[in-house]
Structures are given as C-alpha cells and as structure tokens.
mmJSON file of the N, C-alpha and C atoms, coordinates in Angstrom:
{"data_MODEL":{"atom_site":{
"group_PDB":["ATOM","ATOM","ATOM","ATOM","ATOM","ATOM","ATOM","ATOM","ATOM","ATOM","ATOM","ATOM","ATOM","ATOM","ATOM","ATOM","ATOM","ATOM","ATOM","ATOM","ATOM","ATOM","ATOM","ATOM","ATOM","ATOM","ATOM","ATOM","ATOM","ATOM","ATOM","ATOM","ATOM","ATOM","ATOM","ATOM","ATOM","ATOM","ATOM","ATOM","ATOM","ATOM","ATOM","ATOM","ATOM","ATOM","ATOM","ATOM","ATOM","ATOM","ATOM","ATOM","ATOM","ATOM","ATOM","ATOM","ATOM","ATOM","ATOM","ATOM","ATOM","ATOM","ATOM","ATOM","ATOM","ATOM","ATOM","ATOM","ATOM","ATOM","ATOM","ATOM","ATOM","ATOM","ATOM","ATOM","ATOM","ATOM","ATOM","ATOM","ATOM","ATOM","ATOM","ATOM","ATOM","ATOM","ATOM","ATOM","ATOM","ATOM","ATOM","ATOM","ATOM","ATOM","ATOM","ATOM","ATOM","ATOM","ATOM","ATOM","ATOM","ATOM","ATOM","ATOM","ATOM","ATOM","ATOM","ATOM","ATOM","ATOM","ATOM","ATOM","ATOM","ATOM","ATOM","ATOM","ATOM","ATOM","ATOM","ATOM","ATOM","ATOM","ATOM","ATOM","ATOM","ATOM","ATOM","ATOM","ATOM","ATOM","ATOM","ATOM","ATOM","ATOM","ATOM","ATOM","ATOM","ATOM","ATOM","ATOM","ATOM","ATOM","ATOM","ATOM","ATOM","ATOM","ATOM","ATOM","ATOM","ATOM","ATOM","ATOM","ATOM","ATOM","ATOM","ATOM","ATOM","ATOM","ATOM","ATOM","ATOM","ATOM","ATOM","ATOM","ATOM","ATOM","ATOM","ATOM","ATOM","ATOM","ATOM","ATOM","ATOM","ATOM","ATOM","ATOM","ATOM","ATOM","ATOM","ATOM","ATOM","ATOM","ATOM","ATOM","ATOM","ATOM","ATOM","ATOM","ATOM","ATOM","ATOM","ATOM","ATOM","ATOM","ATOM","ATOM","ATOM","ATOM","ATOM","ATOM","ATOM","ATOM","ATOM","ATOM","ATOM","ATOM","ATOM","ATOM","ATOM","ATOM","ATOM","ATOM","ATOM","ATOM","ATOM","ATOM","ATOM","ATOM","ATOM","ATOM","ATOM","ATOM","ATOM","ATOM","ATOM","ATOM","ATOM","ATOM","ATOM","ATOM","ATOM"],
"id":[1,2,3,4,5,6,7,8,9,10,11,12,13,14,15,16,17,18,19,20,21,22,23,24,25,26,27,28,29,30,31,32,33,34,35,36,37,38,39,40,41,42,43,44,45,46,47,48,49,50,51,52,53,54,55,56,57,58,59,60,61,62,63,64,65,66,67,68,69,70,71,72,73,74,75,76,77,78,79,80,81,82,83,84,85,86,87,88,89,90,91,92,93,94,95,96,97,98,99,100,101,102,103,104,105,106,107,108,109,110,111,112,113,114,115,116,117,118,119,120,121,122,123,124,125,126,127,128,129,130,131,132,133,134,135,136,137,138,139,140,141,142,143,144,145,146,147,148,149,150,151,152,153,154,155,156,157,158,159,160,161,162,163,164,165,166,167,168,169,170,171,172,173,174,175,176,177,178,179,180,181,182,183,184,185,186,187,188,189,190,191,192,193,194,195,196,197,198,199,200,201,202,203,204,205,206,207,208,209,210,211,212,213,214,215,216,217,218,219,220,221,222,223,224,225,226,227,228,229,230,231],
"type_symbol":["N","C","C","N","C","C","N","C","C","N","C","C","N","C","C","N","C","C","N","C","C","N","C","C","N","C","C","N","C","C","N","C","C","N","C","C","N","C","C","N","C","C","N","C","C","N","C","C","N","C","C","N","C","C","N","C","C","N","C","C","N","C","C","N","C","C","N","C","C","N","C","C","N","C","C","N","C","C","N","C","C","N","C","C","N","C","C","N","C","C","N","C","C","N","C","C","N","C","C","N","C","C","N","C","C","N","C","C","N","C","C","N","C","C","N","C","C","N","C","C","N","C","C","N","C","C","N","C","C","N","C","C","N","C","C","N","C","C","N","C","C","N","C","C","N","C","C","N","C","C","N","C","C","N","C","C","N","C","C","N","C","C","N","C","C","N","C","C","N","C","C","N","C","C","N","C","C","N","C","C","N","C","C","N","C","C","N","C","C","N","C","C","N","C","C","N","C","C","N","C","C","N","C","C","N","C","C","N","C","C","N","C","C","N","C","C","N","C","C","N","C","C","N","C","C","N","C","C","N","C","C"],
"label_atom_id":["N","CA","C","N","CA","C","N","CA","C","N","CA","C","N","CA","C","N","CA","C","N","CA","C","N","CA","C","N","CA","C","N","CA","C","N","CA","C","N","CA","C","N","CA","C","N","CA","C","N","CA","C","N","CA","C","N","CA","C","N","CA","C","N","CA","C","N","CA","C","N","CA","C","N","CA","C","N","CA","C","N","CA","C","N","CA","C","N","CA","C","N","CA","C","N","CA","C","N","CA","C","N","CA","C","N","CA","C","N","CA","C","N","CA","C","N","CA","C","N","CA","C","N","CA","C","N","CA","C","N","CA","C","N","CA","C","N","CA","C","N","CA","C","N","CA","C","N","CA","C","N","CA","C","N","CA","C","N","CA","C","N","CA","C","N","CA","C","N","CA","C","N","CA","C","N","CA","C","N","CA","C","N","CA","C","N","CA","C","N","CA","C","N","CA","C","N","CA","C","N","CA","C","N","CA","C","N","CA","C","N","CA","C","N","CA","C","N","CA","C","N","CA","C","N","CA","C","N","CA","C","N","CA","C","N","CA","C","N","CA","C","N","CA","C","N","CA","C","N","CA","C","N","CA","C","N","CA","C","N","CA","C","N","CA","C","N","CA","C"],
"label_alt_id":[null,null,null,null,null,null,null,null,null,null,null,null,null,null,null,null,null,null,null,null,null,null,null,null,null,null,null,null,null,null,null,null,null,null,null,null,null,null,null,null,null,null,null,null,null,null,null,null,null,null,null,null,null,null,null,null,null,null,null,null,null,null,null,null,null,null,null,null,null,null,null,null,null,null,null,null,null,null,null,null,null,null,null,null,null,null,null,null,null,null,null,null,null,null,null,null,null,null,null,null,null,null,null,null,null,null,null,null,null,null,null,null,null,null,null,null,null,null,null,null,null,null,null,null,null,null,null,null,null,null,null,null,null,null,null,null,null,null,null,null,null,null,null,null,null,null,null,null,null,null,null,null,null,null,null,null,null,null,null,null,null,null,null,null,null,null,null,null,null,null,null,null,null,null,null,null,null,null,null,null,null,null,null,null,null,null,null,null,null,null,null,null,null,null,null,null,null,null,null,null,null,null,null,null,null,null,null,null,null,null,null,null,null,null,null,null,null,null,null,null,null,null,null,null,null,null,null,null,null,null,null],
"label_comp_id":["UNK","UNK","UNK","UNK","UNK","UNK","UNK","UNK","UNK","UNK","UNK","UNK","UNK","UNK","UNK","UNK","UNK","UNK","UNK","UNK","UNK","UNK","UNK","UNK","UNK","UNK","UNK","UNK","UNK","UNK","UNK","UNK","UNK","UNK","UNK","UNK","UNK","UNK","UNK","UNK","UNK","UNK","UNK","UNK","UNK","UNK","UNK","UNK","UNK","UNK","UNK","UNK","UNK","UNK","UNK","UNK","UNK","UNK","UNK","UNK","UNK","UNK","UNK","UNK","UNK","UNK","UNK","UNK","UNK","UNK","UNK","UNK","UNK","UNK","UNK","UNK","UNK","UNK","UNK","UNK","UNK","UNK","UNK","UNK","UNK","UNK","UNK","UNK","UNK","UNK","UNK","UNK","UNK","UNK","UNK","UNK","UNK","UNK","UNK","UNK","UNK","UNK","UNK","UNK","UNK","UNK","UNK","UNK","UNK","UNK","UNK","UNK","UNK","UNK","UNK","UNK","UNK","UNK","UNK","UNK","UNK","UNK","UNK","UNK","UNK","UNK","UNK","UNK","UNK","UNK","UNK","UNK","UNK","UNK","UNK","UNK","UNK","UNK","UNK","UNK","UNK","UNK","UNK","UNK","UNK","UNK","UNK","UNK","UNK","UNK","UNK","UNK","UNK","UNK","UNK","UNK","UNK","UNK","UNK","UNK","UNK","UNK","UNK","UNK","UNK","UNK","UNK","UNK","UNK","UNK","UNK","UNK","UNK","UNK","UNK","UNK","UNK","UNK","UNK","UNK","UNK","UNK","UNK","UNK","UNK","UNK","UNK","UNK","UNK","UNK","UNK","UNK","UNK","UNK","UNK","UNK","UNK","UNK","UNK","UNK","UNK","UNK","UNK","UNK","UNK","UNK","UNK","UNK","UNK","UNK","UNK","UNK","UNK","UNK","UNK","UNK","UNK","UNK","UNK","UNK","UNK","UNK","UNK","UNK","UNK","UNK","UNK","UNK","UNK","UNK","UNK"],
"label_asym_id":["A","A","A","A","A","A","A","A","A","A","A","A","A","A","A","A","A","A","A","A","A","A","A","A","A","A","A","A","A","A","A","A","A","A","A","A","A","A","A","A","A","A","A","A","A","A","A","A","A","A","A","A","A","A","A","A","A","A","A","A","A","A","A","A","A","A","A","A","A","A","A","A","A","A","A","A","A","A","A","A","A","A","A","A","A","A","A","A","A","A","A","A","A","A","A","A","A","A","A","A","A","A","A","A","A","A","A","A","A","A","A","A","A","A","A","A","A","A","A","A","A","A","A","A","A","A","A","A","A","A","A","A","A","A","A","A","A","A","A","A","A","A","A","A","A","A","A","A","A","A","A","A","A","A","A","A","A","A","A","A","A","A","A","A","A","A","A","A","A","A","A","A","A","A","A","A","A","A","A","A","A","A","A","A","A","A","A","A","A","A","A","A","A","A","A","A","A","A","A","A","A","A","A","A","A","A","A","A","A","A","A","A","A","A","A","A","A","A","A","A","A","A","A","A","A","A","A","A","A","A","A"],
"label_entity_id":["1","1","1","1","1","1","1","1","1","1","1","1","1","1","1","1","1","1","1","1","1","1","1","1","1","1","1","1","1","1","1","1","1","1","1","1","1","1","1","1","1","1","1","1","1","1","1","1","1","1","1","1","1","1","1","1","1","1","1","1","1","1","1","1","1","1","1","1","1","1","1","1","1","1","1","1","1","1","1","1","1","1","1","1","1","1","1","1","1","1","1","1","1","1","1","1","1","1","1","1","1","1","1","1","1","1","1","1","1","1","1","1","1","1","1","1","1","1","1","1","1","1","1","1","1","1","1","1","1","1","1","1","1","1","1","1","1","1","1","1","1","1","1","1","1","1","1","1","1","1","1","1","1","1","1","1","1","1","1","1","1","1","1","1","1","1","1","1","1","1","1","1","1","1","1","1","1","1","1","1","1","1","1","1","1","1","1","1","1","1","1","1","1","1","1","1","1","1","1","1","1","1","1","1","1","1","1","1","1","1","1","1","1","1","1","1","1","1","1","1","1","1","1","1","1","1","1","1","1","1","1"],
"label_seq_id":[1,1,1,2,2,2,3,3,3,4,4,4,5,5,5,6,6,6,7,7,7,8,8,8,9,9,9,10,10,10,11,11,11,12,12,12,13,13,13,14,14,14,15,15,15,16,16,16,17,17,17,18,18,18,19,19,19,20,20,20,21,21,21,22,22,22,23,23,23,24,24,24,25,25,25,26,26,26,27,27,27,28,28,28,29,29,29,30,30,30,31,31,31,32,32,32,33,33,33,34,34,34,35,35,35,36,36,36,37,37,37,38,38,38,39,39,39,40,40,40,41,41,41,42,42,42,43,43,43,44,44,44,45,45,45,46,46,46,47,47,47,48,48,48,49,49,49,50,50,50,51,51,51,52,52,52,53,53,53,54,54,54,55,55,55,56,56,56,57,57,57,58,58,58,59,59,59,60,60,60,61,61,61,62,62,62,63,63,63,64,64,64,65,65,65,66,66,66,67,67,67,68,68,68,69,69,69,70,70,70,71,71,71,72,72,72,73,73,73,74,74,74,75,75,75,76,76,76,77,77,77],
"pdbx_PDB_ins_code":[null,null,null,null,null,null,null,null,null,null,null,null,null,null,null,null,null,null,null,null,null,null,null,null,null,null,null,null,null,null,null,null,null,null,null,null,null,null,null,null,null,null,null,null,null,null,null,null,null,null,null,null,null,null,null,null,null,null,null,null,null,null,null,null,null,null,null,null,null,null,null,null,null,null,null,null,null,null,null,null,null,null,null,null,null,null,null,null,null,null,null,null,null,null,null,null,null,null,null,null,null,null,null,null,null,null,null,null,null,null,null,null,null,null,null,null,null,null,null,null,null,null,null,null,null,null,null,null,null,null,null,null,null,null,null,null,null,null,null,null,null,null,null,null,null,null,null,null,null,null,null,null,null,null,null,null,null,null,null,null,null,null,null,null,null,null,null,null,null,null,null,null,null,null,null,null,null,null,null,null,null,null,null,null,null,null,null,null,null,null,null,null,null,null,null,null,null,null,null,null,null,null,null,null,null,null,null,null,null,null,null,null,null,null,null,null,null,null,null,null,null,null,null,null,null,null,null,null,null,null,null],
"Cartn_x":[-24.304,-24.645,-23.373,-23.201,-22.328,-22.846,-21.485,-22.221,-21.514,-22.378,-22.087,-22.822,-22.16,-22.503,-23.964,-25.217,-25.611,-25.571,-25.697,-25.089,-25.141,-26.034,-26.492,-25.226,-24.55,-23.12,-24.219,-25.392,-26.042,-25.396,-24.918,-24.56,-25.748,-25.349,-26.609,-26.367,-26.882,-26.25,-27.293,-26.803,-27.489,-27.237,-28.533,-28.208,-27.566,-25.754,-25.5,-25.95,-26.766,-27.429,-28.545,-29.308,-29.976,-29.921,-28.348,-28.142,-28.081,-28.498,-28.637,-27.588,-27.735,-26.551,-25.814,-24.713,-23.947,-23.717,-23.42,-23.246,-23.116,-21.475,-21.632,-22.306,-22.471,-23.376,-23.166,-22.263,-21.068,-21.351,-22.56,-23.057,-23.048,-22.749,-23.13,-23.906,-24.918,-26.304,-26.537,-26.985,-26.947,-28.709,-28.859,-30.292,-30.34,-31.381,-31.587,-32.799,-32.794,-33.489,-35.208,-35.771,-36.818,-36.981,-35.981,-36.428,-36.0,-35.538,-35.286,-33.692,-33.964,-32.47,-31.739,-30.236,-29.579,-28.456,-28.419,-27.437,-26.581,-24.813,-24.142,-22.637,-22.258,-20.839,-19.638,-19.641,-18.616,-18.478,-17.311,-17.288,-17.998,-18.246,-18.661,-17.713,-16.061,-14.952,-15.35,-15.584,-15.577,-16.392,-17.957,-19.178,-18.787,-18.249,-18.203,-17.078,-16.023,-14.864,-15.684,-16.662,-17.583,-18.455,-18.761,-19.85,-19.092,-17.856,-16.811,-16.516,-16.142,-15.642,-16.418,-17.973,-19.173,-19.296,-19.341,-19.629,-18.899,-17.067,-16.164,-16.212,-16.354,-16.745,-17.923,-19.206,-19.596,-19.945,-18.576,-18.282,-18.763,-19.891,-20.542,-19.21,-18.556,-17.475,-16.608,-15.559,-14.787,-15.42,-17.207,-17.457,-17.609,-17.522,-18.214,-16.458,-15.587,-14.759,-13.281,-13.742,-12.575,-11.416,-9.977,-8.96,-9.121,-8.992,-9.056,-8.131,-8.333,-7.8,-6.78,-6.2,-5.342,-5.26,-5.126,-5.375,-6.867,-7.633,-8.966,-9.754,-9.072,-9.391,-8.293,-7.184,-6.74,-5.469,-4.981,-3.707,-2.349,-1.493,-0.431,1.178,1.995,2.459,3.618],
"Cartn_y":[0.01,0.682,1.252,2.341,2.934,3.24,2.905,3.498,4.739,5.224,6.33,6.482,7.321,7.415,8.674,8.407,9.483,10.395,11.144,12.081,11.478,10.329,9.93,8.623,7.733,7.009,5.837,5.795,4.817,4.486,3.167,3.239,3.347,3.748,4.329,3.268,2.721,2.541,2.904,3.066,4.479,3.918,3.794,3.317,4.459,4.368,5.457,6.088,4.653,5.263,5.971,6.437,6.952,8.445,9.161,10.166,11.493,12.431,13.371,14.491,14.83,16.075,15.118,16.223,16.019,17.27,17.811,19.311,19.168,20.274,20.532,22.262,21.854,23.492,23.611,23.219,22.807,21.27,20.506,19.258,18.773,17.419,17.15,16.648,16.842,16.741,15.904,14.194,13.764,13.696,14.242,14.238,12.995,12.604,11.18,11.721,11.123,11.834,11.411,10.588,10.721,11.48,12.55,13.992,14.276,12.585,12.27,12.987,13.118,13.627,13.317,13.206,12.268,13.494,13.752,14.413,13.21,13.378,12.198,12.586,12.452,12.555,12.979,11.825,12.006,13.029,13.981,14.293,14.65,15.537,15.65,14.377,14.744,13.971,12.779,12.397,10.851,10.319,10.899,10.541,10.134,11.073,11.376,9.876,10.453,8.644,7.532,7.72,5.782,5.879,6.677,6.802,6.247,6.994,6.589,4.927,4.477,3.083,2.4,2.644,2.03,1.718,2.832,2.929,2.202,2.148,1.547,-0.061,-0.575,-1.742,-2.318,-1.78,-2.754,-2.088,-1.586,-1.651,0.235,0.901,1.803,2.882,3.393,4.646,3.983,3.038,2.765,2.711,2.594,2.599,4.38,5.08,6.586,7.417,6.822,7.329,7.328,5.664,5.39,5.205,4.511,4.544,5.492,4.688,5.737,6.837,8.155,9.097,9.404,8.903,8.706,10.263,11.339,12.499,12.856,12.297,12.482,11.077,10.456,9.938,10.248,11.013,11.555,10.576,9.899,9.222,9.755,9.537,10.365,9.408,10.061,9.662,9.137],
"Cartn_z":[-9.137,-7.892,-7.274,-6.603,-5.971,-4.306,-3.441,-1.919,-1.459,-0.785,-0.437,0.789,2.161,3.402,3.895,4.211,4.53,5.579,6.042,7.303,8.227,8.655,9.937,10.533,8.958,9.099,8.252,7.758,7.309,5.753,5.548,3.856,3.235,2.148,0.931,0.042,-1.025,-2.661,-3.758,-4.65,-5.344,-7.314,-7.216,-9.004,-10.083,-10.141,-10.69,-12.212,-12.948,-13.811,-13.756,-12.888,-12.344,-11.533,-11.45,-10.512,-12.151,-11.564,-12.607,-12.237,-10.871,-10.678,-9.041,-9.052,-7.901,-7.489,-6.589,-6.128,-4.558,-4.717,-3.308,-2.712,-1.818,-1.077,0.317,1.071,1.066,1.117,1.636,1.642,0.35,0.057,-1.256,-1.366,-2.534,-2.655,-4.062,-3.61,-5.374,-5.442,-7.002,-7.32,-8.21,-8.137,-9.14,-10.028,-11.319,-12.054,-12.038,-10.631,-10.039,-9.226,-9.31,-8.093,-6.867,-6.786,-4.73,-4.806,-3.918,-3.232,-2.353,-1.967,-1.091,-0.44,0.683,1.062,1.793,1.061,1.707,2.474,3.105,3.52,2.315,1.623,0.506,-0.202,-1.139,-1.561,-3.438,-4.221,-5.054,-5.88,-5.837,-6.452,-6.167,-5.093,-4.705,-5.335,-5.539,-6.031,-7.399,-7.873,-9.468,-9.93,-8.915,-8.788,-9.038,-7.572,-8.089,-8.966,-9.208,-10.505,-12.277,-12.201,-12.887,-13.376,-12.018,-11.671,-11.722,-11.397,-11.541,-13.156,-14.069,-15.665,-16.372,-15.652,-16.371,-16.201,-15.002,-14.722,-15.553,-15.583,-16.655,-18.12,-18.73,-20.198,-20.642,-19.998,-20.43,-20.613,-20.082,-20.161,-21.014,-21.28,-22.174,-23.615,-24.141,-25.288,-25.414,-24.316,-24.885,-25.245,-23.822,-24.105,-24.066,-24.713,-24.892,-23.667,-23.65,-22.438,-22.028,-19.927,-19.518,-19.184,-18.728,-18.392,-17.131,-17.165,-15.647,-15.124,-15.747,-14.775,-14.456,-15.075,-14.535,-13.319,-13.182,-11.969,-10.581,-10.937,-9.782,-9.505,-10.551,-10.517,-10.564,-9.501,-9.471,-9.804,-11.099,-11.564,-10.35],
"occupancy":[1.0,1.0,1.0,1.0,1.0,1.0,1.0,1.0,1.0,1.0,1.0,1.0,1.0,1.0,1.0,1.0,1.0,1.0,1.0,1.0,1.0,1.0,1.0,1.0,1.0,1.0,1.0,1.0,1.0,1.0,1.0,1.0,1.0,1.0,1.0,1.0,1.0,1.0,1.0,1.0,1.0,1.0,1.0,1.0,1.0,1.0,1.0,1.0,1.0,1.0,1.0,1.0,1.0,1.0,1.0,1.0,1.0,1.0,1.0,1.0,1.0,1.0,1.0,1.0,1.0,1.0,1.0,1.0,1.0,1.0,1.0,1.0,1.0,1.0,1.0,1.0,1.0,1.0,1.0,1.0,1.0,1.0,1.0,1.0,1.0,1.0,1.0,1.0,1.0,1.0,1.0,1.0,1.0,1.0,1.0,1.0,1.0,1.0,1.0,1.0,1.0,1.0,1.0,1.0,1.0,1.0,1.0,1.0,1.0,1.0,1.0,1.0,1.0,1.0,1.0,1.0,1.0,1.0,1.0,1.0,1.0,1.0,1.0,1.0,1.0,1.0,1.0,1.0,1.0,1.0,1.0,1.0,1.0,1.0,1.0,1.0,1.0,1.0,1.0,1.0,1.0,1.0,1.0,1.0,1.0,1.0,1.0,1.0,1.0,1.0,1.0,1.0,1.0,1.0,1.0,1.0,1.0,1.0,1.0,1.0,1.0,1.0,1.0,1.0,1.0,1.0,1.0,1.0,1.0,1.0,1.0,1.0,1.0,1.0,1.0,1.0,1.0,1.0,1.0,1.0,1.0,1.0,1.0,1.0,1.0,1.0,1.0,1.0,1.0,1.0,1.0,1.0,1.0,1.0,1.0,1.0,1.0,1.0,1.0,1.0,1.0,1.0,1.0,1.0,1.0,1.0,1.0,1.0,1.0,1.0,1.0,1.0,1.0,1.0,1.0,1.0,1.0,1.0,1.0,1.0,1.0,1.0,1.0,1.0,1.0,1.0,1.0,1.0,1.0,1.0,1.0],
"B_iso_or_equiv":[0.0,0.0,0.0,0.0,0.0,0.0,0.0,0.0,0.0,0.0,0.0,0.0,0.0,0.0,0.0,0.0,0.0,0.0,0.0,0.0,0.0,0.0,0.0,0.0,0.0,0.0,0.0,0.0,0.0,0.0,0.0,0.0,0.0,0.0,0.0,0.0,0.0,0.0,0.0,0.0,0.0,0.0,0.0,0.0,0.0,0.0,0.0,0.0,0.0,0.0,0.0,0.0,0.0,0.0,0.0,0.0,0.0,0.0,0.0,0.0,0.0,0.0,0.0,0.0,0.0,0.0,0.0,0.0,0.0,0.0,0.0,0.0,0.0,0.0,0.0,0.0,0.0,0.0,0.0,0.0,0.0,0.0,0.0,0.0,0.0,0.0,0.0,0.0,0.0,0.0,0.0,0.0,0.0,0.0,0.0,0.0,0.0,0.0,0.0,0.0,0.0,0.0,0.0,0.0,0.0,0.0,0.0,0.0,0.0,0.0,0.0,0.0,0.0,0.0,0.0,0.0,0.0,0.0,0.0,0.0,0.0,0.0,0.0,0.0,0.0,0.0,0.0,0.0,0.0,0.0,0.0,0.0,0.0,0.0,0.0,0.0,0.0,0.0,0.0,0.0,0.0,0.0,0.0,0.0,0.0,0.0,0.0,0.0,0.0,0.0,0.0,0.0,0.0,0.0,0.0,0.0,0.0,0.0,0.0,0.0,0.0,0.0,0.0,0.0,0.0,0.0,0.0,0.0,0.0,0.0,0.0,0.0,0.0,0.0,0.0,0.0,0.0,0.0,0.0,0.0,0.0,0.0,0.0,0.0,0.0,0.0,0.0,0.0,0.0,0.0,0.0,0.0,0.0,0.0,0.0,0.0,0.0,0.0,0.0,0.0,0.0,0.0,0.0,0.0,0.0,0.0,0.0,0.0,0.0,0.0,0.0,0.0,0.0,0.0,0.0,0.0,0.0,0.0,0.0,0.0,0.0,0.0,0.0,0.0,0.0,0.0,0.0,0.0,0.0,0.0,0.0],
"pdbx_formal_charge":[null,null,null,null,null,null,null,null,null,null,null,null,null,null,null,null,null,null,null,null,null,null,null,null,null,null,null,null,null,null,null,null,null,null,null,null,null,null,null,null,null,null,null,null,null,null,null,null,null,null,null,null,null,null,null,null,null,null,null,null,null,null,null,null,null,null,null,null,null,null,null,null,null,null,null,null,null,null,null,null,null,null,null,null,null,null,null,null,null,null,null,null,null,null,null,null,null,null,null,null,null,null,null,null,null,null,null,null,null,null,null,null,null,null,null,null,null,null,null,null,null,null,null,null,null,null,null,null,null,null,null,null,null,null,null,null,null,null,null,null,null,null,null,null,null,null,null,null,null,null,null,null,null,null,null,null,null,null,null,null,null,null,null,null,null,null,null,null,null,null,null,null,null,null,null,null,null,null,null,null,null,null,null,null,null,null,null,null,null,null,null,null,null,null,null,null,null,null,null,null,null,null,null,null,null,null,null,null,null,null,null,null,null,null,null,null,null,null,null,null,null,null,null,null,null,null,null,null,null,null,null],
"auth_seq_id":[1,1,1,2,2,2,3,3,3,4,4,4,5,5,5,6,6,6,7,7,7,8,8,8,9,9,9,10,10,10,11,11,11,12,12,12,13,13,13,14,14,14,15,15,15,16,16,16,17,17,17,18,18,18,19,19,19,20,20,20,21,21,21,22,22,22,23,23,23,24,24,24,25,25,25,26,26,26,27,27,27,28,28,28,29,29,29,30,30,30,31,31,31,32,32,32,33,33,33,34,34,34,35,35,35,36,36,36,37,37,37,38,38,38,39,39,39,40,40,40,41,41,41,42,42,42,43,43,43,44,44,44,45,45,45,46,46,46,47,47,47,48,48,48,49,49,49,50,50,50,51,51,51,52,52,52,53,53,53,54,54,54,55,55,55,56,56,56,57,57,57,58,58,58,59,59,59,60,60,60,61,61,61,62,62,62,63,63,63,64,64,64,65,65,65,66,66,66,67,67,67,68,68,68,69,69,69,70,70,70,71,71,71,72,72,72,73,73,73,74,74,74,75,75,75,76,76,76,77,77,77],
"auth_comp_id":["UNK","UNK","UNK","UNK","UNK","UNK","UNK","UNK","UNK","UNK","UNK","UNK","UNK","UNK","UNK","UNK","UNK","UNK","UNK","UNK","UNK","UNK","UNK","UNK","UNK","UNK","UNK","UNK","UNK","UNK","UNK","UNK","UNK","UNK","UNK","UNK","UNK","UNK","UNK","UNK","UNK","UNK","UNK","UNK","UNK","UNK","UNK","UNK","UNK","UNK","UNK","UNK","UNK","UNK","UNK","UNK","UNK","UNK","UNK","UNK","UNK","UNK","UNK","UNK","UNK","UNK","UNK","UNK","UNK","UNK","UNK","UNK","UNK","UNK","UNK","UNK","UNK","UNK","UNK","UNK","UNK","UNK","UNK","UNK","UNK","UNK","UNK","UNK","UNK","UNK","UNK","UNK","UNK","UNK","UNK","UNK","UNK","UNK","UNK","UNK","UNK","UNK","UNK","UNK","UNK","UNK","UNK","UNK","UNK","UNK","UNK","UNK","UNK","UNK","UNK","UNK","UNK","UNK","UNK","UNK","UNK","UNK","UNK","UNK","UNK","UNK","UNK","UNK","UNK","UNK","UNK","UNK","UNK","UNK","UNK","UNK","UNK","UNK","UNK","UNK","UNK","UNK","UNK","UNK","UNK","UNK","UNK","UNK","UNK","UNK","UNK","UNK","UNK","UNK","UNK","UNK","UNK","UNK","UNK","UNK","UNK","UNK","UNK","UNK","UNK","UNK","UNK","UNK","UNK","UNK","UNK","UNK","UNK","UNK","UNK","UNK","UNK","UNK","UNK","UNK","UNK","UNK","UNK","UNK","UNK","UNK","UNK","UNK","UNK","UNK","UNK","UNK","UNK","UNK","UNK","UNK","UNK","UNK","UNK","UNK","UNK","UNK","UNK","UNK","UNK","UNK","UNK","UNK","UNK","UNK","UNK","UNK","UNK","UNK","UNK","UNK","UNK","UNK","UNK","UNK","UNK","UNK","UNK","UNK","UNK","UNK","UNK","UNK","UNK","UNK","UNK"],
"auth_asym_id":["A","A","A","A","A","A","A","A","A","A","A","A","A","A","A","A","A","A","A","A","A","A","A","A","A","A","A","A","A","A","A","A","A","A","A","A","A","A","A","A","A","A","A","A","A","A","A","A","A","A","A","A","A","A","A","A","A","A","A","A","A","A","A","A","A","A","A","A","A","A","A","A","A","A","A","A","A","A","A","A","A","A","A","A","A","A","A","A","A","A","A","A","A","A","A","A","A","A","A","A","A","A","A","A","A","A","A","A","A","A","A","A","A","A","A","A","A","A","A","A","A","A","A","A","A","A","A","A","A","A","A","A","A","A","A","A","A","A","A","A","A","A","A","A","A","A","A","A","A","A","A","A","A","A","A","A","A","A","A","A","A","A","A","A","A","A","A","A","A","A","A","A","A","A","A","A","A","A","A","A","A","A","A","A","A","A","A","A","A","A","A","A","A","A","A","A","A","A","A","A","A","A","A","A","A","A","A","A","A","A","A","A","A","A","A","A","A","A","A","A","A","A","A","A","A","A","A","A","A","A","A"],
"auth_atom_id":["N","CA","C","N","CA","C","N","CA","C","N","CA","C","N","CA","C","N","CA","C","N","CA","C","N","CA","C","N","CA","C","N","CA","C","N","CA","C","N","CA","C","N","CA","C","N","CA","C","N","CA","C","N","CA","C","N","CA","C","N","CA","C","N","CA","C","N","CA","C","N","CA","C","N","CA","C","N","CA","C","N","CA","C","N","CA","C","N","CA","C","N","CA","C","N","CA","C","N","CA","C","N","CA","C","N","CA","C","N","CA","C","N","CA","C","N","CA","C","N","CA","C","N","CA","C","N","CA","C","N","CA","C","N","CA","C","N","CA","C","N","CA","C","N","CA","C","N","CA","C","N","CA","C","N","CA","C","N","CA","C","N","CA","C","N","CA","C","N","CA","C","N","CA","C","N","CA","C","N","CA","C","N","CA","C","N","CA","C","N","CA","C","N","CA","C","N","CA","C","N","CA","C","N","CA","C","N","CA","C","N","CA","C","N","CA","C","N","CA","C","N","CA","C","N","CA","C","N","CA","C","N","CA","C","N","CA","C","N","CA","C","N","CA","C","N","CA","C","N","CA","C","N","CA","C","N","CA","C","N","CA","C","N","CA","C","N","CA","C"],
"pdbx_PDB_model_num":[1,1,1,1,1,1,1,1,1,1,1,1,1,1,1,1,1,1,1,1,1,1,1,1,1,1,1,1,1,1,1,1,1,1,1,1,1,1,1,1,1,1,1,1,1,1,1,1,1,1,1,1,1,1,1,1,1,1,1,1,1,1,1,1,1,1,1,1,1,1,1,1,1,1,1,1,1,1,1,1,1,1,1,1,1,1,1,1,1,1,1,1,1,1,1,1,1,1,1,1,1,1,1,1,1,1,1,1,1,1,1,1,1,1,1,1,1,1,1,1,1,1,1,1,1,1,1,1,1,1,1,1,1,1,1,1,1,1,1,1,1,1,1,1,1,1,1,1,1,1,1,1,1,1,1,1,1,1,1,1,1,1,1,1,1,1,1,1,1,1,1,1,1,1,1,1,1,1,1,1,1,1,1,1,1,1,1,1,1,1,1,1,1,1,1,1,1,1,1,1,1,1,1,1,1,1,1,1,1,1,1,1,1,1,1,1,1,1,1,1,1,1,1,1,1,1,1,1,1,1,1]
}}}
C-alpha cells in the first residue's frame, strides 16, 4: 500500500498493485485498474517514488529488475 494525500488533506492508501496510470493534468490523477480514480496532492514523481519503494520492499522490482537504479529514484551523488 502506498499513501498519498487527497485534495481535501485526507490520507489515502492505495493498493499499488492495483494503480494502472498516473498522470499529471496539472492535478495528478491515479487510475486503478477498477476504473476508480483518485485525484491527490502529490506529485506524478512522488507517486511513481512510493509505488517504487512499495514493489522494492516486498521483493517484486528487484526480481524484474534487478539492483536498484540510483538515478532513477532521484539520488544525488
């Protein structure tokens, strides 16, 4: 699960195996692949960050792809 804020300041948490797109318009808008839709505070990056941290934590991203990427989570040398 990942949280994320909805416009109103309410926390969300959001089964990230479950989110299909992320998009900003300028709002970011996560769709879950039951259709619902979540407009949240956070950024697209941020989303995509805990979604990340979410996958890597229990095992799913390190079997697809291997160590991680330190410029793709935004680590500065």
């Amino acid at each position: 699960m990942i949280q994320v804020t909805r416009l109103n300041g309410t926390k969300l948490h959001l089964n990230a195996l479950l989110i299909e797109t992320v998009e900003e318009t300028p709002d970011t808008i996560i769709t879950l692949t039951t259709g619902r839709k979540f407009i949240v505070v956070e950024n697209s990056s941020d989303v995509i960050r805990a979604i990340r941290h979410y996958l890597r934590s229990i095992g799913v991203l390190a079997a697809v792809t291997g160590p991680a990427d330190p410029q793709s989570e935004g680590a500065t040398s």
